[in-house]
N, C-alpha and C positions, 0 to 999 in steps of 0.2 A: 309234240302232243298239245302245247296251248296252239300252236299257230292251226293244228285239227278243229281245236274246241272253237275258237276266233272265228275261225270260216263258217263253223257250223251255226254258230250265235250270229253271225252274220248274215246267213242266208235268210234266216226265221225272220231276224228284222228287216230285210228286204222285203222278204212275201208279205210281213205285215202292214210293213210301209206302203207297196204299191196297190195290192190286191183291195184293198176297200176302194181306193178310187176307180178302178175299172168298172166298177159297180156304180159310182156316181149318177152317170148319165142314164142307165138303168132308170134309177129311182126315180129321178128327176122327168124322164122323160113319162112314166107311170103315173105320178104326182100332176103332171098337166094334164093330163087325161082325164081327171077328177081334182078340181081346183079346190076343194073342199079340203082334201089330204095333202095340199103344197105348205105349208106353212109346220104341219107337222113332220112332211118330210125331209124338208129344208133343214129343222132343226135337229133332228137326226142323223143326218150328215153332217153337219157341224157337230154333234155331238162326236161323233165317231172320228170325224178329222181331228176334234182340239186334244180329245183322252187316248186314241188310239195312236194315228198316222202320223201326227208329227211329232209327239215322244217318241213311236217307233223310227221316223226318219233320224230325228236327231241321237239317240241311240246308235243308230245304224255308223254315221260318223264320225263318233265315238271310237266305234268298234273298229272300222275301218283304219282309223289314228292309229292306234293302239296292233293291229295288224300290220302295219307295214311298218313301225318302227319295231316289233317285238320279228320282224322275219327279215331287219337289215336292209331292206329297199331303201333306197334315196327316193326320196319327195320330188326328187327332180327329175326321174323318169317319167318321160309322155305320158302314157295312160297310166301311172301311179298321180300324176299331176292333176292330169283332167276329170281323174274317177273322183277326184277331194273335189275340186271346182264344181263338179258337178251334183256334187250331196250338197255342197255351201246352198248352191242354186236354187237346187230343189226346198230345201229348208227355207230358206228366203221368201221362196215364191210363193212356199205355204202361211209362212208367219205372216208379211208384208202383202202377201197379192189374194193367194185365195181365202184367206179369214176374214177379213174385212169383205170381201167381192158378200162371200156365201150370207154372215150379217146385213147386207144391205137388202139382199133378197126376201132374206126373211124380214126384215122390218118392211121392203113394200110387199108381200105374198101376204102378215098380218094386215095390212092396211086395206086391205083390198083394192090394191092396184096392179096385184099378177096381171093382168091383160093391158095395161098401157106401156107408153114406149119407154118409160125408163125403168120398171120393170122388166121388159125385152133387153135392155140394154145393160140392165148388171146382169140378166141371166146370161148371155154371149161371152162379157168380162168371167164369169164365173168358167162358162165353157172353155172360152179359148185359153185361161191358166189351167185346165184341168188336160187339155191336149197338149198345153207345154210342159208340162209336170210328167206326164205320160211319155212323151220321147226323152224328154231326159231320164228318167226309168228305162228306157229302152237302150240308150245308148249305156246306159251306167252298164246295164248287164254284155251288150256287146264289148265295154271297155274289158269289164273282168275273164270273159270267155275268151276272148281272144288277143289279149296284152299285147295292140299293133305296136311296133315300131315307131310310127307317126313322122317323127322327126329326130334329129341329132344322134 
């Protein structure tokens, strides 16, 4: 019955976790279309990342912990392994990679320098964590659907 409840609380904070970032690039890409709305939108995303996504990620790890020692798994099984490594990961890349990225944006999107190059170039850094953050989501859910064998 908890190990029911765990999975269920588990999935919620999966969906919650990944599902606004899919949406990211959406906004962003909307936002330049009307440079006027970039610096509002920016921050809105950051909003939604620092209150939503990464309490719900680091939640999610939590939960996950708490799953596999309350259902007897060893931590040393392959995909019981990689699924941890890969929540660490994700958490990281949002505290350490993309929170700082999405802040630099919005301070030059305020500044008015969305259109030159170092503007371009946190927005790309913002991108390409948000495409690594996205397969790692992708694979976390391939680990759980499908529990490979991997190795040993």
């Amino acid at each position: 019955m908890l190990n029911q409840f765990l999975w269920y609380v588990y999935l919620i904070l999966l969906i919650v976790a990944a599902g606004p970032n899919i949406t990211y690039a959406v906004w962003i890409q909307r936002a330049n279309a009307n440079r006027e709305t970039l610096p509002f939108t920016l921050q809105s995303i950051k909003v939604i990342n620092d209150r939503i996504v990464l309490p719900a990620t680091a939640l999610a790890l939590i939960t996950w912990v708490v799953m596999v020692y309350v259902s007897g798994q060893s931590f040393l099984i392959p995909w019981v392994m990689l699924t941890s490594i890969f929540w660490m990961v994700v958490l990281l890349v949002g505290l350490l990679g993309y929170s700082p990225a999405i802040r630099k944006q919005i301070a030059l999107a305020e500044s008015s320098a969305a259109d030159d190059e170092e503007y371009k170039s946190a927005a790309w850094r913002g991108m390409i964590l948000g495409i690594v953050t996205g397969i790692l989501f992708l694979l976390l859910l391939l680990l759980m659907a499908f529990q490979p064998a991997l190795w040993g």
